[in-house]
C-alpha positions in Angstrom: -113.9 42.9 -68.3 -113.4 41.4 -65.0 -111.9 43.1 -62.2 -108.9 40.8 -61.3 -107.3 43.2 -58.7 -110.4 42.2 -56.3 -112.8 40.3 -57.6 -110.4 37.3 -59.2 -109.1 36.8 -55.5 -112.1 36.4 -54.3 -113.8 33.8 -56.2 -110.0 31.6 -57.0 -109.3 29.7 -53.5 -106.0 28.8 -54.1 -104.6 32.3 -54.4 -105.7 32.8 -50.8 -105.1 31.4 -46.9 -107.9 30.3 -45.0 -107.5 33.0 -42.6 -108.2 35.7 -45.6 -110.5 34.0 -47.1 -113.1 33.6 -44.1 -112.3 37.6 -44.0 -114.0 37.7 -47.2 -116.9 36.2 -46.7 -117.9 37.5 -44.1 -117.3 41.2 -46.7 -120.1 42.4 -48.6 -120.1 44.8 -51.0 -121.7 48.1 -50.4 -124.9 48.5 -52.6 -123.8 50.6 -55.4 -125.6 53.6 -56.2 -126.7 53.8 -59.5 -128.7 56.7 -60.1 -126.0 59.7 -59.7 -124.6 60.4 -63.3 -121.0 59.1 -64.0 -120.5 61.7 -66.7 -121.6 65.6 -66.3 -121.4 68.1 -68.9 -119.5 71.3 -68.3 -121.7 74.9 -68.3 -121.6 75.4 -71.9 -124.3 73.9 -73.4 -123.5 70.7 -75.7 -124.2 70.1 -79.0 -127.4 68.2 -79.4 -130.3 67.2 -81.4 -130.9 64.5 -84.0 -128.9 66.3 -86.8 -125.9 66.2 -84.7 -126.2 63.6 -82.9 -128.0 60.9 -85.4 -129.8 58.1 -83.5 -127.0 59.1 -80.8 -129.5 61.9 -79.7 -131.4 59.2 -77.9 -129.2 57.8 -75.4 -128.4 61.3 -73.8 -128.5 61.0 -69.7 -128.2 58.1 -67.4 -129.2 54.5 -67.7 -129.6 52.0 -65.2 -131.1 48.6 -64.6 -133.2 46.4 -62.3 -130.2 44.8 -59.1 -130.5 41.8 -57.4 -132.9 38.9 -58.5 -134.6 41.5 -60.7 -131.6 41.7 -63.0 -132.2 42.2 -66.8 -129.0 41.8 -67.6 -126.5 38.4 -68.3 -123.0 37.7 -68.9 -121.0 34.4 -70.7 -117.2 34.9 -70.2 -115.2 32.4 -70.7 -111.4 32.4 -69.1 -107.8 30.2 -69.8 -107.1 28.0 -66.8 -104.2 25.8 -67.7 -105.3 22.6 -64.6 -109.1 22.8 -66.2 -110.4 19.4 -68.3 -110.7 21.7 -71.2 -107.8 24.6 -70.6 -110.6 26.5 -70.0 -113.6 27.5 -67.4 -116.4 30.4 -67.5 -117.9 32.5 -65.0 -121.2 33.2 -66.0 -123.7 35.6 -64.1 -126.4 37.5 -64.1 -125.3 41.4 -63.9 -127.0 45.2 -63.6 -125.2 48.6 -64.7 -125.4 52.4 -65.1 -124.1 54.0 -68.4 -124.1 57.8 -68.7 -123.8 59.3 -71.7 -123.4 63.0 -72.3 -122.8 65.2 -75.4 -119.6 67.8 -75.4 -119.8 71.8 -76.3 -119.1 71.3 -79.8 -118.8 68.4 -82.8 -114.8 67.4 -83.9 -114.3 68.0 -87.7 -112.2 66.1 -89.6 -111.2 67.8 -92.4 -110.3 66.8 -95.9 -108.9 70.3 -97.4 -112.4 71.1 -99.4 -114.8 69.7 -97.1 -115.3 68.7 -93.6 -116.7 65.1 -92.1 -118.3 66.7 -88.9 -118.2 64.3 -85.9 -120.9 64.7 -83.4 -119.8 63.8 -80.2 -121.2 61.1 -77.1 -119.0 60.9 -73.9 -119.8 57.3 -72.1 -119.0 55.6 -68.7 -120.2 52.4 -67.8 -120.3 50.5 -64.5 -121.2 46.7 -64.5 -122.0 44.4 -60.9 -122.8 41.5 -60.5 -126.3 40.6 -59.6 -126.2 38.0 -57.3 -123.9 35.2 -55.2 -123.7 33.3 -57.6 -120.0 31.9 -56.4 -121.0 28.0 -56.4 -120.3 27.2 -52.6 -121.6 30.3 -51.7 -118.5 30.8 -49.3 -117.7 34.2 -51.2 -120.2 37.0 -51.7 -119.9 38.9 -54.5 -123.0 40.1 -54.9 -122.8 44.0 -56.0 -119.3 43.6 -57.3 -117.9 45.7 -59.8 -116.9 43.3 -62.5 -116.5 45.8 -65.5 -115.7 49.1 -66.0 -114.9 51.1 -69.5 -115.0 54.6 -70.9 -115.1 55.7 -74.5 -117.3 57.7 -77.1 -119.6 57.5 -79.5 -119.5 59.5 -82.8 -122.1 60.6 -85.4 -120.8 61.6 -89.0 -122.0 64.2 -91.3 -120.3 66.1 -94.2 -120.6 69.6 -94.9 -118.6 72.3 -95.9 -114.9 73.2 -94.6 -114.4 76.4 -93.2 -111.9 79.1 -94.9 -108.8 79.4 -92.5 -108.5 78.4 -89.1 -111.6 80.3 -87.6 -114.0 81.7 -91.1 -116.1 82.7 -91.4 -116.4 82.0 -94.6 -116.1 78.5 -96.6 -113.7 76.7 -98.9 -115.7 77.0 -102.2 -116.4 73.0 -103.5 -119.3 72.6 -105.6 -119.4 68.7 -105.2 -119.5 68.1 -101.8 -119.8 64.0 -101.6 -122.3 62.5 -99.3 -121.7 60.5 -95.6 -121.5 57.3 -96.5 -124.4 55.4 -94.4 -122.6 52.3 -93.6 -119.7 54.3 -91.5 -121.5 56.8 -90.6 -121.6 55.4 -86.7 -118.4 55.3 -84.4 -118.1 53.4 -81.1 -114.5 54.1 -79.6 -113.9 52.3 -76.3 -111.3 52.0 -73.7 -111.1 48.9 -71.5 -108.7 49.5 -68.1 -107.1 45.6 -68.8 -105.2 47.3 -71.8 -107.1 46.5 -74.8 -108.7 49.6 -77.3 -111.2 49.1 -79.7 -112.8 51.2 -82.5 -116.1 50.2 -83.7 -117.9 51.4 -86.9 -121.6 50.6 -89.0 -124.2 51.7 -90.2 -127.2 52.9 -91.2 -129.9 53.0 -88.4 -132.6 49.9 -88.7 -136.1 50.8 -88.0 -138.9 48.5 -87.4 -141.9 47.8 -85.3 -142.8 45.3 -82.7 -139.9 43.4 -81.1 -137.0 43.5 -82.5 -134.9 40.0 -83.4 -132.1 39.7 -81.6 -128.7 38.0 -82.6 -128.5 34.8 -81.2 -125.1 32.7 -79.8 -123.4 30.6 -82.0 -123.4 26.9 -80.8 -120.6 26.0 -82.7 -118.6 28.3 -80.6 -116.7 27.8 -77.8 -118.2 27.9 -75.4 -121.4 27.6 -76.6 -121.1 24.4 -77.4 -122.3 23.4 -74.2 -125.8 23.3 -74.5 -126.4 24.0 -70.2 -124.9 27.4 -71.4 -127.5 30.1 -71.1 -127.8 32.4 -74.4 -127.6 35.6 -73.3 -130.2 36.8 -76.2 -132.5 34.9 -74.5 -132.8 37.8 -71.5 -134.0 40.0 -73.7 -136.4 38.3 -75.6 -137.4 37.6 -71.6 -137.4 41.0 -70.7 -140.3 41.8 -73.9 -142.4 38.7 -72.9 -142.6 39.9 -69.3 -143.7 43.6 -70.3 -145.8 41.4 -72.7 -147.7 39.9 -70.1 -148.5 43.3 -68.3 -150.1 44.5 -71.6 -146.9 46.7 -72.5 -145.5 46.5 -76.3 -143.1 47.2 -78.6 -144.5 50.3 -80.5 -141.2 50.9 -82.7 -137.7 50.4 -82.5 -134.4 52.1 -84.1 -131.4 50.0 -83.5 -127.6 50.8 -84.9 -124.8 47.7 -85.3 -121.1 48.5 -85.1 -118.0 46.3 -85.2 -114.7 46.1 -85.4 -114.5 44.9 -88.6 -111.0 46.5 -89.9 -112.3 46.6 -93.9 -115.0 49.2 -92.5 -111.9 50.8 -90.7 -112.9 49.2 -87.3 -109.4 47.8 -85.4 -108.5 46.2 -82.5 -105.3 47.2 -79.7 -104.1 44.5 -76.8 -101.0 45.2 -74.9 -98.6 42.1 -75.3 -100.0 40.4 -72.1 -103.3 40.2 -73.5 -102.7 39.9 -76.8 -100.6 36.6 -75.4 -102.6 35.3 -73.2 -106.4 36.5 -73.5 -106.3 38.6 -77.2 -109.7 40.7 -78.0 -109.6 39.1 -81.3 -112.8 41.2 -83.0 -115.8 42.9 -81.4 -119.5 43.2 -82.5 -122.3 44.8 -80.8 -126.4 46.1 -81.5 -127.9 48.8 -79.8 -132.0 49.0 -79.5 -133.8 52.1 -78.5 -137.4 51.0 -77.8 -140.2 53.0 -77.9 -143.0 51.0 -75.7 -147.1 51.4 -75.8 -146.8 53.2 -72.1 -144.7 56.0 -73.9 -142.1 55.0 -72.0 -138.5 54.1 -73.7 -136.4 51.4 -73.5 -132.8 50.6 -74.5 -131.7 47.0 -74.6 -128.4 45.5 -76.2 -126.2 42.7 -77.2 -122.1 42.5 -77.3 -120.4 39.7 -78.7 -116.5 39.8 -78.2 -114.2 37.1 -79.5 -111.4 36.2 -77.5 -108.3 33.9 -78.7 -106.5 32.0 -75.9 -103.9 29.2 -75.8 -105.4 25.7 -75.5 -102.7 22.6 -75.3 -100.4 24.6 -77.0 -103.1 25.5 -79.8 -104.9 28.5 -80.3 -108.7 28.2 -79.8 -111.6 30.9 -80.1 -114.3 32.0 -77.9 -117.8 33.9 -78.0 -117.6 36.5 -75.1 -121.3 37.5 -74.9 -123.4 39.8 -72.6 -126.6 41.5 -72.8 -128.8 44.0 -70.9 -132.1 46.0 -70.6 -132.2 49.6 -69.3 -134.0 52.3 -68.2 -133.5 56.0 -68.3 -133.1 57.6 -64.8 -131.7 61.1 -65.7 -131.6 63.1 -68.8 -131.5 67.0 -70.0 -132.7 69.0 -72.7 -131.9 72.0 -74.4 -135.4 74.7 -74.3 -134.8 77.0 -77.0 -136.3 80.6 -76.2 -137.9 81.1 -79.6 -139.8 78.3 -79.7 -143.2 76.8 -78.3 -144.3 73.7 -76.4 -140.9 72.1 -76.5 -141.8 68.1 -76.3 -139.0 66.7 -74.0 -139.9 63.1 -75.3 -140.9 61.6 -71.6 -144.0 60.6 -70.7 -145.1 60.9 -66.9 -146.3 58.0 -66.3 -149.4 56.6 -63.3 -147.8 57.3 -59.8 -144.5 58.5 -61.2 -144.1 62.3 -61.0 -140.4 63.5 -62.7 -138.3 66.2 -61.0 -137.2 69.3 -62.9 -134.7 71.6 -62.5 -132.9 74.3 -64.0 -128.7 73.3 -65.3 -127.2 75.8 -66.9 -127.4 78.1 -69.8 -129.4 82.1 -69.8 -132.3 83.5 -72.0 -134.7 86.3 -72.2 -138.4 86.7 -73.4 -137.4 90.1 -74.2 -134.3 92.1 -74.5 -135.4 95.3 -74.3 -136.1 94.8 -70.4 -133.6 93.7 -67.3 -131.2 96.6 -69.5 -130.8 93.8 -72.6 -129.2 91.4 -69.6 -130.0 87.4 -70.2 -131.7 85.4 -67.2 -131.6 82.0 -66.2 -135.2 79.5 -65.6 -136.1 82.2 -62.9 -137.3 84.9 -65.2 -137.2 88.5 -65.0 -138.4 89.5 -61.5 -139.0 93.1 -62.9 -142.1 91.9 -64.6 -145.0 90.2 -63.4 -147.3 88.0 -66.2 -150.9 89.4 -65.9 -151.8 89.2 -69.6 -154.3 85.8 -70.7 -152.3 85.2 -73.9 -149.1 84.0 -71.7 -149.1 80.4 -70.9 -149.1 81.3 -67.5 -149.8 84.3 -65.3 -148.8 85.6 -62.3 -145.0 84.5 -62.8 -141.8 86.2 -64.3 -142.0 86.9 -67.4 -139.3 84.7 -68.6 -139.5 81.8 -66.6 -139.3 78.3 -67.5 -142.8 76.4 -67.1 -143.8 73.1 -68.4 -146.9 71.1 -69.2 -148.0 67.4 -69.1 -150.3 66.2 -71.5 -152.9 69.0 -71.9 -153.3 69.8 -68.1 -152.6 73.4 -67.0 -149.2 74.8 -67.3 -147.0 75.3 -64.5 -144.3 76.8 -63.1 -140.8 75.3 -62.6 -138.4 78.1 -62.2 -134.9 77.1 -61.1 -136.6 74.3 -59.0 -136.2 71.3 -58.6 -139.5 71.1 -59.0 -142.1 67.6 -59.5 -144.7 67.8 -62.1 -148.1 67.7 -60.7 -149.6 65.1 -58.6 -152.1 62.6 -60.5 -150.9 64.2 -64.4 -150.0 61.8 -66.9 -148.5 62.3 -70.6 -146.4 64.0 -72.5 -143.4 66.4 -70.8 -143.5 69.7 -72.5 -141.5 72.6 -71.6 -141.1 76.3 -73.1 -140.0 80.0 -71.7 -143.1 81.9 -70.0 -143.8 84.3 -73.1 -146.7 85.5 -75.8 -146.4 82.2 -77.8 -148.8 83.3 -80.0 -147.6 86.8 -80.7 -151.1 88.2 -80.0 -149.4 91.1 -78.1 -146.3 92.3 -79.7 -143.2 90.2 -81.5 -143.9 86.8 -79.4 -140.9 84.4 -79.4 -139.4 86.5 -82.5 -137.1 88.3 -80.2 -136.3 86.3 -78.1 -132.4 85.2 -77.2 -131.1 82.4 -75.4 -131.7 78.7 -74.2 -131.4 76.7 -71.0 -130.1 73.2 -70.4 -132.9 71.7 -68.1 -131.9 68.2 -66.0 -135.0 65.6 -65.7 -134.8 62.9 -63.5 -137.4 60.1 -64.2 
């Protein structure tokens, strides 16, 4: 997308007077922050975990990546300009983001009368700036400028049984329920603000380890033909070289492909303006969730878009392409009370300490205290721990603790809370309770679970 409400004005002279145009440049745009979730979940907890969510599961929290000359990320968009050599010009630049995603209270099933396609469900919002002043006199800073913006979802199929009547509880009887097919099994549904919808579909997840191969430009394409273009691609297979260099690999990778290829049941919607002037003519895109030898994780992408404009009166088409690396800054979990050492899947890393704290949800280690009443990450303050087979002593019984690596438990409560100075590995968290049930049921009666925030 590009913004052409601002950002169009600023970098095309002749729609402006001198006067407003040495206002500009002496604007620059406010340093977006990119930390602070776009999406939040409401206080019910979602729906999560791999068997709802597929490789989905994964992308849960916030994303950003590296600003300024540091940026990861790189764009190719080319745009009809009727007075150009060629009908045609690009703007190409190097870009950083934030994507949130977060999962809803619940799945949305489709159903077919004796069975049910289950969707799991992955709000999104992205925001895209550019990375630098690239604007070639320099006249114009538009450095930090919001040059895309889109909202959508992804979905996660599975098939199961259909429920009898509106509510249950029982099920339609069907002894041949048929299997998700693997090659739609993965939705991306997205919503661009210049009037354009697209639905994605593919399928199955690829695995592999080391890097991954990424899906290079086509130089037969407009406007790839021009060999001084940059290859988007290119940044990422940058991006692994420089971790490379530091000693840092590619352990394993999962990736998922979707398109909008309409014989999968993928489609395409432009209003008439666009679909005149600038049509979204088909869109394909590859997700990668990296799993690197620090035991940190990476996610890195490539979207290719085709647009169709009007050349001399003839219709010509053109490769769209951008590409990005990204860290996770912000994520949450579901603790489950009746389990152990939950593994949150984030490794503390040297000199990095993560914050913790308490979102939403109630539990208790054991209903017959606080009069059968659920608590929240604080615990029951009725009850002091003083017995050695809890992880930890001298807390509520109840609370929510955590554990790095094998180090020493400890508390974190409602917080927010920072793990322990100088601890490295693993993030583990679990309710304050006889794990082992060496003094009575353990976690078998427990009730509840909390939705705990991490911020890396």
């Amino acid at each position: 997308m590009e913004n052409s409400i601002d950002l169009e004005q600023k970098t095309c002279p002749y729609q402006a007077q001198n006067a407003l145009q040495a206002q500009q440049a002496s604007t620059v745009a406010l340093i977006p922050d990119i930390t602070t979730p776009l999406v939040s979940t409401t206080n019910q907890p979602p729906v999560v975990g791999p068997i709802n969510l597929g490789l989905l599961n994964n992308l849960i929290g916030t994303w950003n990546s590296p600003t300024g000359d540091a940026a990861t990320g790189y764009n190719v968009m080319p745009l009809p300009q009727t007075d150009a050599p060629n009908g045609y010009i690009t703007k190409n630049f190097p870009y950083f983001e934030e994507i949130t995603f977060t999962p809803i209270a619940g799945g949305a099933p489709n159903r077919a009368g004796n069975f049910t396609q289950t969707s799991g469900v992955l709000f999104y919002e992205q925001r895209v700036y550019i990375a630098n002043n690239a604007q070639p006199t320099g006249s114009q800073p538009i450095e930090n400028t919001l040059i895309h913006a889109e909202n959508g979802t992804w979905l996660y199929h599975f098939i199961r049984q259909q429920m009898e009547g509106p509510y249950g509880p029982g099920n339609v009887q069907n002894p041949s329920i048929p299997a998700q097919d693997p090659k739609v099994q993965y939705n991306k549904q997205i919503s661009v603000p210049h009037g354009v919808s697209v639905l994605m579909v593919g399928g199955p997840v690829v695995t592999g380890t080391g890097n991954p191969t990424f899906p290079t430009a086509n130089r037969t394409q407009l406007p790839f033909t021009d060999p001084n273009i940059i290859d988007p691609s290119t940044y990422l297979t940058n991006q692994l070289k420089s971790l490379n260099d530091k000693g840092i690999t590619v352990v394993s990778y999962s990736s998922i492909n979707v398109s909008s290829n309409e014989i999968l049941g993928g489609g395409i919607n432009n209003i008439h303006f666009e679909a005149s002037f600038g049509k979204v003519v088909s869109m394909d895109t590859t997700w990668y969730i990296e799993t690197l030898s620090n035991g940190t994780v990476q996610l890195q992408y490539i979207q290719n878009i085709i647009l169709q404009f009007e050349i001399n009166g003839y219709p010509k088409q053109f490769s769209h392409i951008d590409a990005n690396t990204l860290q996770l800054v912000e994520t949450y979990v579901q603790v489950d009370a009746k389990l152990p050492w939950q593994n949150t899947g984030i490794t503390v890393q040297p000199g990095k300490p993560i914050s913790i704290n308490y979102d939403s949800g109630l539990w208790t280690a054991d209903p017959a205290t606080n009069n059968g009443n659920l608590y929240d990450a604080n615990g029951y303050s009725g009850y002091k721990i003083d017995l050695p087979f809890y992880p930890l002593q001298g807390v509520n019984m109840g609370s929510l603790i955590g554990q790095v690596g094998t180090n020493p438990p400890f508390l974190i409560g409602n917080g927010p809370v920072t793990t322990p100075a100088g601890q490295t590995g693993l993030l583990s968290l679990c309710i304050d309770d006889d794990l082992n049930a060496k003094g009575g049921a353990g976690l078998a009666d427990n009730v509840g679970s909390l939705q705990v925030r991490i911020k890396v």
